[in-house]
PDB file of N, CA, C and O in Angstrom:
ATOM      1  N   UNK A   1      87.245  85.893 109.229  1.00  0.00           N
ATOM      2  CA  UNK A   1      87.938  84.966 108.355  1.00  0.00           C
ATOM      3  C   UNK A   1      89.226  85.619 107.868  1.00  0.00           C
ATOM      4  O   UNK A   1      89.421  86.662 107.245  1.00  0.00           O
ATOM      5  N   UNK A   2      89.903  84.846 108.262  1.00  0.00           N
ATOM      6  CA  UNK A   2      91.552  85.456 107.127  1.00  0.00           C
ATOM      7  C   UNK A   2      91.413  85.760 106.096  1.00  0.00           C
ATOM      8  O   UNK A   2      90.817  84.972 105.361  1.00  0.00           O
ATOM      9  N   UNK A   3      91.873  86.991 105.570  1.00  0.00           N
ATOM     10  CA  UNK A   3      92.088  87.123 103.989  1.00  0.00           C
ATOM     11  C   UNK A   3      93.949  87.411 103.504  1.00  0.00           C
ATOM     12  O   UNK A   3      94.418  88.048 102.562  1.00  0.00           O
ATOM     13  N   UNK A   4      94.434  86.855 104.294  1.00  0.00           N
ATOM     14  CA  UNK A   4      95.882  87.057 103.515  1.00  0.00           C
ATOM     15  C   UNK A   4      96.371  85.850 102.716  1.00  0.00           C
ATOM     16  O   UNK A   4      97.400  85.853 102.040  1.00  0.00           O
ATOM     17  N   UNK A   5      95.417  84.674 102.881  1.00  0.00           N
ATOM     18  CA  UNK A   5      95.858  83.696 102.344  1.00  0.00           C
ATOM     19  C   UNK A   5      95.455  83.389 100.687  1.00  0.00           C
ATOM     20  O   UNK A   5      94.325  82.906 100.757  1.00  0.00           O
ATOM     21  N   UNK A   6      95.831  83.444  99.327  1.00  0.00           N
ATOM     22  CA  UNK A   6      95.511  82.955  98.163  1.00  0.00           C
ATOM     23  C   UNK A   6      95.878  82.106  97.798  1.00  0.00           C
ATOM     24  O   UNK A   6      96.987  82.023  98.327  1.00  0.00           O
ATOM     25  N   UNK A   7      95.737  81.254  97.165  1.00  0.00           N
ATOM     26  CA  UNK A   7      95.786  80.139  96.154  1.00  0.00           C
ATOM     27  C   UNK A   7      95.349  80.238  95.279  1.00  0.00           C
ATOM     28  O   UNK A   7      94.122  80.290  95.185  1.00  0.00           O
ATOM     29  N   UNK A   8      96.397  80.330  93.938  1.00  0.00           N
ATOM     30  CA  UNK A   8      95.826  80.584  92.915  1.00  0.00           C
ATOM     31  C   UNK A   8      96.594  79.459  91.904  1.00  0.00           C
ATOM     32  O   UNK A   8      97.770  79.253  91.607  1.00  0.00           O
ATOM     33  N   UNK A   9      95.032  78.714  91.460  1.00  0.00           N
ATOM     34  CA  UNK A   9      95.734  77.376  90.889  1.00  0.00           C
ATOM     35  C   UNK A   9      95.388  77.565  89.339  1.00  0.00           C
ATOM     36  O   UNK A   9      94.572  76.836  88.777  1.00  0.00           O
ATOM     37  N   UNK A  10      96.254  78.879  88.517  1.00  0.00           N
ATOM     38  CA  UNK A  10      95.684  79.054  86.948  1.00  0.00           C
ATOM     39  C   UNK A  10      97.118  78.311  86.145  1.00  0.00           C
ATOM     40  O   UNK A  10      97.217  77.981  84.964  1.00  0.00           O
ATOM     41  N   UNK A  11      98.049  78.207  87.148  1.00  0.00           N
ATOM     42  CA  UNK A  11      99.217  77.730  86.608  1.00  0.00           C
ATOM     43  C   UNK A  11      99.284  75.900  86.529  1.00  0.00           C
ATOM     44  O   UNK A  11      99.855  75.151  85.736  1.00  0.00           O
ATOM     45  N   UNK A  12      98.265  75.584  87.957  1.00  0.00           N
ATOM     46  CA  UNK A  12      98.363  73.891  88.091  1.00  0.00           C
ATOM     47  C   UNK A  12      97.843  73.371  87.255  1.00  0.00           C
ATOM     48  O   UNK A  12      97.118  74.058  86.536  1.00  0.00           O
ATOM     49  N   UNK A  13      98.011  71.653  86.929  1.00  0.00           N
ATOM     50  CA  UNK A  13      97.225  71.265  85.918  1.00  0.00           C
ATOM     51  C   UNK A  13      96.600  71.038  86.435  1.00  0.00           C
ATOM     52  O   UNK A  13      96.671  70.872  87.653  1.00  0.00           O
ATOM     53  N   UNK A  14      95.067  70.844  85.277  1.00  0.00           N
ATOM     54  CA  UNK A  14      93.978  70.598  86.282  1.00  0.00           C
ATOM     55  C   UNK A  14      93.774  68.837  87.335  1.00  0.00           C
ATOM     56  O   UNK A  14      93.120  68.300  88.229  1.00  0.00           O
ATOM     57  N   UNK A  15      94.332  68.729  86.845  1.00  0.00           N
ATOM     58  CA  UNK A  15      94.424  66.986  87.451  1.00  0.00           C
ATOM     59  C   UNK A  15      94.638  66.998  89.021  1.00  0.00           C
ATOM     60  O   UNK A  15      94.004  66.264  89.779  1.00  0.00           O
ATOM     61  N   UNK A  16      95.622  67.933  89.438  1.00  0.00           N
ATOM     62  CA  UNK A  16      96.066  68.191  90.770  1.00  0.00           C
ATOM     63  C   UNK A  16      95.619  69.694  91.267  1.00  0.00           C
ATOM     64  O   UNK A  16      96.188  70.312  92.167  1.00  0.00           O
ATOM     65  N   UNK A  17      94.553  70.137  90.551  1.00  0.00           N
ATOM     66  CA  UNK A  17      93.721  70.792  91.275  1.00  0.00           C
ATOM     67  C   UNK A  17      93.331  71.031  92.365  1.00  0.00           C
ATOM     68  O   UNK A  17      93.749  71.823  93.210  1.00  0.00           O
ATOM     69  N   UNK A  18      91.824  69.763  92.368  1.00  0.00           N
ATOM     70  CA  UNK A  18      90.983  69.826  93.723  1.00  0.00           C
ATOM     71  C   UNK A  18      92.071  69.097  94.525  1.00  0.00           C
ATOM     72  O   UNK A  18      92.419  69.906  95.385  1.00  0.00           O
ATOM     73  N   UNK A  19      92.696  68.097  94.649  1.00  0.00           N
ATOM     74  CA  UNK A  19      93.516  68.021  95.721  1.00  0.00           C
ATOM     75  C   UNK A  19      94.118  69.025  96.743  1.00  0.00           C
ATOM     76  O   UNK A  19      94.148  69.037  97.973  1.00  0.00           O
ATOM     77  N   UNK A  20      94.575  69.842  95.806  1.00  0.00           N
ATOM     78  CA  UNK A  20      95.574  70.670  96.680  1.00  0.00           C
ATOM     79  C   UNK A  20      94.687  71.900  97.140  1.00  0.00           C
ATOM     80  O   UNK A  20      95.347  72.932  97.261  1.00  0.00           O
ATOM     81  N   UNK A  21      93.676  71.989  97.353  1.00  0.00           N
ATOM     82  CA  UNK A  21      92.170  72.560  97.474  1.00  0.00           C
ATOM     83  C   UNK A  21      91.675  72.192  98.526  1.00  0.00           C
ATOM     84  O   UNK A  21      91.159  72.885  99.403  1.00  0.00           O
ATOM     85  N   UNK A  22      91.837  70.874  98.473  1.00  0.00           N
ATOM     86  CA  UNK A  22      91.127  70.212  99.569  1.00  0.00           C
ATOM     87  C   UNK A  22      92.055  70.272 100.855  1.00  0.00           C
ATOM     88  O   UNK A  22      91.748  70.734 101.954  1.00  0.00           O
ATOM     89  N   UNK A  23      93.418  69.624 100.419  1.00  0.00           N
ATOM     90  CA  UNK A  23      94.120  69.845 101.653  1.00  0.00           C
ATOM     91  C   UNK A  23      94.689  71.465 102.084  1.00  0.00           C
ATOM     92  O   UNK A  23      95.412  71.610 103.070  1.00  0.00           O
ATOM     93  N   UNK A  24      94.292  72.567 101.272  1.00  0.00           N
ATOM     94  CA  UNK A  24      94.340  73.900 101.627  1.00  0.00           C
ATOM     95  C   UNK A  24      93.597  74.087 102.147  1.00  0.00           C
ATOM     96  O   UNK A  24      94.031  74.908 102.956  1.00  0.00           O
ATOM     97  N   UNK A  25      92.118  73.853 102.457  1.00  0.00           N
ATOM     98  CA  UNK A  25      90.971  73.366 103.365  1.00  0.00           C
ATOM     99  C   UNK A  25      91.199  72.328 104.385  1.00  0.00           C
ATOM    100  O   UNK A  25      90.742  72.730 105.455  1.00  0.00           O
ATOM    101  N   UNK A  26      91.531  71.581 104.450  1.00  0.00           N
ATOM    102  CA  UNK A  26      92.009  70.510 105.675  1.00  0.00           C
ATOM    103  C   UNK A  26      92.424  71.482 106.619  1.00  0.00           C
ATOM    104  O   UNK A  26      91.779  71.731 107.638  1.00  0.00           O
ATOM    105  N   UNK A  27      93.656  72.124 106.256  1.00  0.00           N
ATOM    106  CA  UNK A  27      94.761  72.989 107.015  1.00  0.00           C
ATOM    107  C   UNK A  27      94.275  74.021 107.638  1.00  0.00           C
ATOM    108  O   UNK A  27      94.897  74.542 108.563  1.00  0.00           O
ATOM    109  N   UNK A  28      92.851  74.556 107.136  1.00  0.00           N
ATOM    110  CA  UNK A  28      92.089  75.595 107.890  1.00  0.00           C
ATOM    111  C   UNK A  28      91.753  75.218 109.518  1.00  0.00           C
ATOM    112  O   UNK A  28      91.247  74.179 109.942  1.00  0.00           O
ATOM    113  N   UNK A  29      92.077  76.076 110.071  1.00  0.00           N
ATOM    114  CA  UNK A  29      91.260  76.243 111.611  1.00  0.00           C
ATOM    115  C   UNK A  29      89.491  77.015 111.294  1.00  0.00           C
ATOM    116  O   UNK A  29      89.191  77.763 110.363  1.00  0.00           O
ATOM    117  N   UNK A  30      88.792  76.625 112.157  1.00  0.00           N
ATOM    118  CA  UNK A  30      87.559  76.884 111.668  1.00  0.00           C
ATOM    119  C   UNK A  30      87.589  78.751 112.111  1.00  0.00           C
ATOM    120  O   UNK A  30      88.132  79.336 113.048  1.00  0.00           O
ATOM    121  N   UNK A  31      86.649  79.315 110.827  1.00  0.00           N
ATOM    122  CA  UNK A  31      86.661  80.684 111.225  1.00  0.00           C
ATOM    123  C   UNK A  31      87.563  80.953 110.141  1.00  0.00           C
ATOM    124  O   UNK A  31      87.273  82.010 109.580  1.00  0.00           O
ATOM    125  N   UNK A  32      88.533  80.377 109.663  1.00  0.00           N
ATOM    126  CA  UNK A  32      89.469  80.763 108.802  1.00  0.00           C
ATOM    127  C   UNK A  32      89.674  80.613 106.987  1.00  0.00           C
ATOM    128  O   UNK A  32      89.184  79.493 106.839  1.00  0.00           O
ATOM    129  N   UNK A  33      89.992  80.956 105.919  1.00  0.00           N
ATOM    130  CA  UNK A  33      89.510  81.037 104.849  1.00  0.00           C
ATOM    131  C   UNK A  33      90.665  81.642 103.956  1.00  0.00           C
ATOM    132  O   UNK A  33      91.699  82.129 104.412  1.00  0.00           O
ATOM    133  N   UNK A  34      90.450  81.575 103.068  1.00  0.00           N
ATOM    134  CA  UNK A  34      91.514  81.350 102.200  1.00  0.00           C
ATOM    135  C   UNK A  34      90.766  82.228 100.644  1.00  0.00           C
ATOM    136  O   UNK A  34      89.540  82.331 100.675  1.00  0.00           O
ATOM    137  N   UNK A  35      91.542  82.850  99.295  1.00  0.00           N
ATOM    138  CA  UNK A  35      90.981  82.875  98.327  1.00  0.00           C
ATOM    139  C   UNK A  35      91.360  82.193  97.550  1.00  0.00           C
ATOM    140  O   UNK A  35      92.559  81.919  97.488  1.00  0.00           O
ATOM    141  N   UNK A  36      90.359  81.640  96.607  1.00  0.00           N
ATOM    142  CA  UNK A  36      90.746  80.762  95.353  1.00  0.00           C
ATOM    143  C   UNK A  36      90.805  81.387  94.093  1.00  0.00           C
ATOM    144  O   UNK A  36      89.996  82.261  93.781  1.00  0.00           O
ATOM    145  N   UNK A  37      91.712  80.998  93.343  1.00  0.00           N
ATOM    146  CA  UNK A  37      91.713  81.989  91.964  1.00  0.00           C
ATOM    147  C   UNK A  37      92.281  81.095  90.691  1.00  0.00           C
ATOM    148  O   UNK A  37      93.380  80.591  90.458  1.00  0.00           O
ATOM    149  N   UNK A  38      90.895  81.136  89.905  1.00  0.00           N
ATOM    150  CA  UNK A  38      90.843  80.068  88.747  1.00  0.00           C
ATOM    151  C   UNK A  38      90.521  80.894  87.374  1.00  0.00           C
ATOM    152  O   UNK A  38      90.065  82.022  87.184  1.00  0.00           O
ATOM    153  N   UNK A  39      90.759  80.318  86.892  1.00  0.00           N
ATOM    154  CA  UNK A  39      90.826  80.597  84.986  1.00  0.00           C
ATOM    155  C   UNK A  39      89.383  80.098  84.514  1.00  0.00           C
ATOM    156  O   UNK A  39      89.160  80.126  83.304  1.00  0.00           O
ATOM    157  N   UNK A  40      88.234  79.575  85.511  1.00  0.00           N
ATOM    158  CA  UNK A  40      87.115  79.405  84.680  1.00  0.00           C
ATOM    159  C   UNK A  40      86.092  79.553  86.165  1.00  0.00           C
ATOM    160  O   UNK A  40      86.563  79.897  87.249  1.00  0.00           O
ATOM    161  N   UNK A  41      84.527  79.192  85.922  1.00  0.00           N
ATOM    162  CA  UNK A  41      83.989  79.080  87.218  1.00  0.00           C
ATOM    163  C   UNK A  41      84.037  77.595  88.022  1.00  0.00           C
ATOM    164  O   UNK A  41      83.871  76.471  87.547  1.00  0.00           O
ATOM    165  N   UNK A  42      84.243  77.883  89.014  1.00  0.00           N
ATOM    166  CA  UNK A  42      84.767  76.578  89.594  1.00  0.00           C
ATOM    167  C   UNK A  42      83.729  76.119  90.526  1.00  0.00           C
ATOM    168  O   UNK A  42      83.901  75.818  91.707  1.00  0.00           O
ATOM    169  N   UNK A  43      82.343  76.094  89.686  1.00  0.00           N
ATOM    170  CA  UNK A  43      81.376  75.397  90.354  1.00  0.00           C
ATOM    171  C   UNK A  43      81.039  73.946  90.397  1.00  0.00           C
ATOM    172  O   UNK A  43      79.996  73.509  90.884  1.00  0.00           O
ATOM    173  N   UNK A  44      82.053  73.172  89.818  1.00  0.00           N
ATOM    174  CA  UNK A  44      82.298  71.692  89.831  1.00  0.00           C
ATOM    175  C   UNK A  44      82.948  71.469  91.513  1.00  0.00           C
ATOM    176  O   UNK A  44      82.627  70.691  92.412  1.00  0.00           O
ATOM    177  N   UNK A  45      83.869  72.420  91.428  1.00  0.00           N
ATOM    178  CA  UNK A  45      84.372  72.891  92.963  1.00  0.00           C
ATOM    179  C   UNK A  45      83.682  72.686  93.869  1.00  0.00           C
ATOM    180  O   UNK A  45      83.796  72.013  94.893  1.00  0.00           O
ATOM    181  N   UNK A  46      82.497  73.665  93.218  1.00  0.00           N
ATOM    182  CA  UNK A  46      81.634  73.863  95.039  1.00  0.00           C
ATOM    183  C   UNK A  46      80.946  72.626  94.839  1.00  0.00           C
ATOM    184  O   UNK A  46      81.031  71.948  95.863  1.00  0.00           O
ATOM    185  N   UNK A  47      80.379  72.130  94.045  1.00  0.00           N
ATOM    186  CA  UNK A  47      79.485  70.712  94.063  1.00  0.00           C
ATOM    187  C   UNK A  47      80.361  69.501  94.581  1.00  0.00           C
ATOM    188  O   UNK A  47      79.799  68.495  95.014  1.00  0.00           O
ATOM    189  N   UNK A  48      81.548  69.585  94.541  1.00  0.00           N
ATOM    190  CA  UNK A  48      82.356  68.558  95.535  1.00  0.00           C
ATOM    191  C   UNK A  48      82.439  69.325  96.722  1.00  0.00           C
ATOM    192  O   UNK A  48      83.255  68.723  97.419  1.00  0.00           O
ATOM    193  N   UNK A  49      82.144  70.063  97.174  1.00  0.00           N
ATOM    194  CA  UNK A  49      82.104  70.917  98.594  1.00  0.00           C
ATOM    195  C   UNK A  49      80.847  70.909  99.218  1.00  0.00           C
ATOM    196  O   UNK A  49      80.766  71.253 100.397  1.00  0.00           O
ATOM    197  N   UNK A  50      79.856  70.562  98.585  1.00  0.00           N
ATOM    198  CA  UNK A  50      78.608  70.407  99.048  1.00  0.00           C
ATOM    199  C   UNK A  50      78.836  68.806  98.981  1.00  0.00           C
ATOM    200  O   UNK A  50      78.422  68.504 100.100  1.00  0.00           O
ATOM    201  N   UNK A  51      79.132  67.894  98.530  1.00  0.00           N
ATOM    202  CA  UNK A  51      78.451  66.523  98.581  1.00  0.00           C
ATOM    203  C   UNK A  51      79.411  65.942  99.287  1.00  0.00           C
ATOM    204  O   UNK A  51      79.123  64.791  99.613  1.00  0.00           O
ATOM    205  N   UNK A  52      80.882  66.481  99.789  1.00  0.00           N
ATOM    206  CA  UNK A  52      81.594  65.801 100.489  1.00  0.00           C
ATOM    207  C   UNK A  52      81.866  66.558 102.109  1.00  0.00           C
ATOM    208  O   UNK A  52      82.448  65.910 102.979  1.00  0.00           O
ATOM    209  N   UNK A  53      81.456  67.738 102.327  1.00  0.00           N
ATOM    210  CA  UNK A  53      81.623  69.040 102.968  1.00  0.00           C
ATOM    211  C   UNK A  53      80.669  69.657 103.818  1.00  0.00           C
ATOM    212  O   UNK A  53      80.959  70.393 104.761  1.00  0.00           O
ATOM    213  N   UNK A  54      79.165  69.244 103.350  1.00  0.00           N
ATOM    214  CA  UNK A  54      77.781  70.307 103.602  1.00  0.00           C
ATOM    215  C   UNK A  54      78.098  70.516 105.024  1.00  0.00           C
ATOM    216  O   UNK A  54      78.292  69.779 105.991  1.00  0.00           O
ATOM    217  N   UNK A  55      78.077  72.127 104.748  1.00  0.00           N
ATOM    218  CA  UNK A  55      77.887  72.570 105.969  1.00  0.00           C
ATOM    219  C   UNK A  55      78.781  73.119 106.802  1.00  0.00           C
ATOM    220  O   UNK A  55      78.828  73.710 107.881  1.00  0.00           O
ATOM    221  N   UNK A  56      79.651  72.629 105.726  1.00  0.00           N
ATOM    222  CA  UNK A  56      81.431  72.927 107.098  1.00  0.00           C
ATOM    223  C   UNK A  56      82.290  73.999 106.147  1.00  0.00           C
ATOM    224  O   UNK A  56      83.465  74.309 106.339  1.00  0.00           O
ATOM    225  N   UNK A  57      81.533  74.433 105.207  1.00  0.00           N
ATOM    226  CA  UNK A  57      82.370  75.680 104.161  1.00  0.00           C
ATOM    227  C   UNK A  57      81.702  76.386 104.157  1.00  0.00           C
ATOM    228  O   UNK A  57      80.544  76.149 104.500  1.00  0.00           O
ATOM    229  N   UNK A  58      82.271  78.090 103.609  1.00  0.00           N
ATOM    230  CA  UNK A  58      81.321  78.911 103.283  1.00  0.00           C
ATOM    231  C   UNK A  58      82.004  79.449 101.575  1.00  0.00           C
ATOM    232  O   UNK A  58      83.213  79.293 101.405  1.00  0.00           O
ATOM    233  N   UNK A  59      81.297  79.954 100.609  1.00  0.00           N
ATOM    234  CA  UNK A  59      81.489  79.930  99.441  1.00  0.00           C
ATOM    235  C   UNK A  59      81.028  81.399  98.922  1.00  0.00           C
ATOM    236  O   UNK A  59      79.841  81.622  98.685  1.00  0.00           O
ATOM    237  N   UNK A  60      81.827  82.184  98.794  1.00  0.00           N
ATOM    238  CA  UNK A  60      81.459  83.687  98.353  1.00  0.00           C
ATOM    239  C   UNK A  60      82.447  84.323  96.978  1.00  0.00           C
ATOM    240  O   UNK A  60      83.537  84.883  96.863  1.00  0.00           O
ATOM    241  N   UNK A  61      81.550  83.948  96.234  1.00  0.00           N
ATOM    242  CA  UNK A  61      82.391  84.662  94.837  1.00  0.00           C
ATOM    243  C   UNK A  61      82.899  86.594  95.254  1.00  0.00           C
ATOM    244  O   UNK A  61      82.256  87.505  95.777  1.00  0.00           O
ATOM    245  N   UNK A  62      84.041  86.529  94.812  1.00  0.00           N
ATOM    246  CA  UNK A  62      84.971  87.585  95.170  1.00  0.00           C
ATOM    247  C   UNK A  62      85.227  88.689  93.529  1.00  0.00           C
ATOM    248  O   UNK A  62      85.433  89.898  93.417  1.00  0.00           O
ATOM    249  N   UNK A  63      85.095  87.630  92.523  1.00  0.00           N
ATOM    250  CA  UNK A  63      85.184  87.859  91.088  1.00  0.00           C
ATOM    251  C   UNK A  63      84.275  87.067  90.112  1.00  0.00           C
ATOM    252  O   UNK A  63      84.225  85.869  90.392  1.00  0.00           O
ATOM    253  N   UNK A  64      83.516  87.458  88.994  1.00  0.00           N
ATOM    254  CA  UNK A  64      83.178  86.619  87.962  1.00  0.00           C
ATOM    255  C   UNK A  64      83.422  86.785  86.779  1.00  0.00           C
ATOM    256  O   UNK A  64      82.793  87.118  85.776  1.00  0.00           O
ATOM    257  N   UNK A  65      85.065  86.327  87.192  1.00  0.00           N
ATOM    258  CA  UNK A  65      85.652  86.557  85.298  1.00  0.00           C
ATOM    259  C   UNK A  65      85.665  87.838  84.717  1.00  0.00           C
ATOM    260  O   UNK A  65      85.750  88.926  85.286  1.00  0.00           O
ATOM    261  N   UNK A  66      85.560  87.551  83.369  1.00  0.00           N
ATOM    262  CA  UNK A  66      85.719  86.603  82.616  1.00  0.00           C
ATOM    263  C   UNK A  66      87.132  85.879  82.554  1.00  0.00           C
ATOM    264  O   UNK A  66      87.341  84.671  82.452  1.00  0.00           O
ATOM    265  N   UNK A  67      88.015  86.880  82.640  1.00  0.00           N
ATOM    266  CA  UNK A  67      89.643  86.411  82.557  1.00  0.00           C
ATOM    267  C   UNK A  67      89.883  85.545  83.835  1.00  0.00           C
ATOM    268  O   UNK A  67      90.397  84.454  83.586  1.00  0.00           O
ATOM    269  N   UNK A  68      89.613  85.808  85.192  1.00  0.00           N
ATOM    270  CA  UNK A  68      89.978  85.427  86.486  1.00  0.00           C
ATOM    271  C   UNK A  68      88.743  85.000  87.414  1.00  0.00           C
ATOM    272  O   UNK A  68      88.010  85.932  87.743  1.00  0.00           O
ATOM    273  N   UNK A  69      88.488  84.022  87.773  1.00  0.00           N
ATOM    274  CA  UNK A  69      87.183  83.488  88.926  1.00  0.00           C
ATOM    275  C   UNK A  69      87.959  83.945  90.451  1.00  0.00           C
ATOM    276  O   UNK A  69      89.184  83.824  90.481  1.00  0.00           O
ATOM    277  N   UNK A  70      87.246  84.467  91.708  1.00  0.00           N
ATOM    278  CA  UNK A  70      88.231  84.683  92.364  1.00  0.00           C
ATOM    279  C   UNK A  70      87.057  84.026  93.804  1.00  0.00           C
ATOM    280  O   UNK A  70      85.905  84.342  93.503  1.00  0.00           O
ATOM    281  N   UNK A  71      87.082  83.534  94.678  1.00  0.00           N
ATOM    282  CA  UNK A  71      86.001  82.209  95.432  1.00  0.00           C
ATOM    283  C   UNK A  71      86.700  82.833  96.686  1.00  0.00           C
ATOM    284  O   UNK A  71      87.911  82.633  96.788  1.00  0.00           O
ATOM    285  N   UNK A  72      86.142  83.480  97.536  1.00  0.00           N
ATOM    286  CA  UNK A  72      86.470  83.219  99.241  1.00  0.00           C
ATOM    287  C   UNK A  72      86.146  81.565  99.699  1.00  0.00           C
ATOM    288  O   UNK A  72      85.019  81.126  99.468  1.00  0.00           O
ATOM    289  N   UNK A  73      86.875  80.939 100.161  1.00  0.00           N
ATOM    290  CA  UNK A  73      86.496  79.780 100.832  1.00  0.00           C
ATOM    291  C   UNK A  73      86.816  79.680 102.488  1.00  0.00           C
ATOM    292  O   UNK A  73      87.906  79.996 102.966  1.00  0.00           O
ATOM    293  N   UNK A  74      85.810  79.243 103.181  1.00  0.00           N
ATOM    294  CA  UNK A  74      85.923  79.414 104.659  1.00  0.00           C
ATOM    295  C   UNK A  74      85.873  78.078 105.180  1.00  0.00           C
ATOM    296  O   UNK A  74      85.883  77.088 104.447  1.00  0.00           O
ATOM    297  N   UNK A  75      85.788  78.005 107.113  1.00  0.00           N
ATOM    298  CA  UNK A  75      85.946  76.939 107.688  1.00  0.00           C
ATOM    299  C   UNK A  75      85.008  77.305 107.844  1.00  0.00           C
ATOM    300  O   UNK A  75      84.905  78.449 107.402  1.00  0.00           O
ATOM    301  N   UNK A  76      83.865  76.819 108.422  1.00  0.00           N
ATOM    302  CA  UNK A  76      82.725  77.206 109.508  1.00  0.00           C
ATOM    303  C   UNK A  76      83.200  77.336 110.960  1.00  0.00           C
ATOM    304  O   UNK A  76      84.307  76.849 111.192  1.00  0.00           O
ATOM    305  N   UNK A  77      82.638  77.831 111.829  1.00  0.00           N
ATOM    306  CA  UNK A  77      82.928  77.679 112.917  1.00  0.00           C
ATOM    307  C   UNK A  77      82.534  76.803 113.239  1.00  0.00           C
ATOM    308  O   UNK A  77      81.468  76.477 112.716  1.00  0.00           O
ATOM    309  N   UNK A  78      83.202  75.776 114.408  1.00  0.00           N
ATOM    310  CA  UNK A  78      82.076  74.489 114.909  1.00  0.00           C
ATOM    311  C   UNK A  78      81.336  74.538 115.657  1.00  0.00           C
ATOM    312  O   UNK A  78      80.628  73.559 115.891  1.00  0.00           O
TER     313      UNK A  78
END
């Protein structure tokens, strides 16, 4: 999985969040992955990643806070 890629959305509002999340995930080739880096735990995150997603992400906390959440997010391979 790639690790040069971050996204770190502590500056976005939260409104345009998961969007730009999702299509940072769209843009993945499978095998490939990205880090996420949030100001709280972003397990609302993964529960839209499981109910819209199952199966096609992988989800590995990198950090747990308190100041910084930091989420590997992957493609699966197909």
């Amino acid at each position: 999985m790639s690790n040069d890629a971050t996204l770190d959305i502590r500056t976005i509002p939260p409104m345009y969040r998961h969007p730009l999340i999702f299509d940072k995930f769209a843009a993945l080739e499978p095998g490939e992955g990205f880090e996420l880096v949030n100001d709280h735990n972003p397990k609302p995150l993964y529960y839209q990643f499981q109910a819209e997603l199952a199966g096609q992400f992988t989800w590995e906390y990198l950090e747990e806070g308190p100041e910084a959440w930091r989420v590997r997010i992957g493609r699966t391979a197909a």
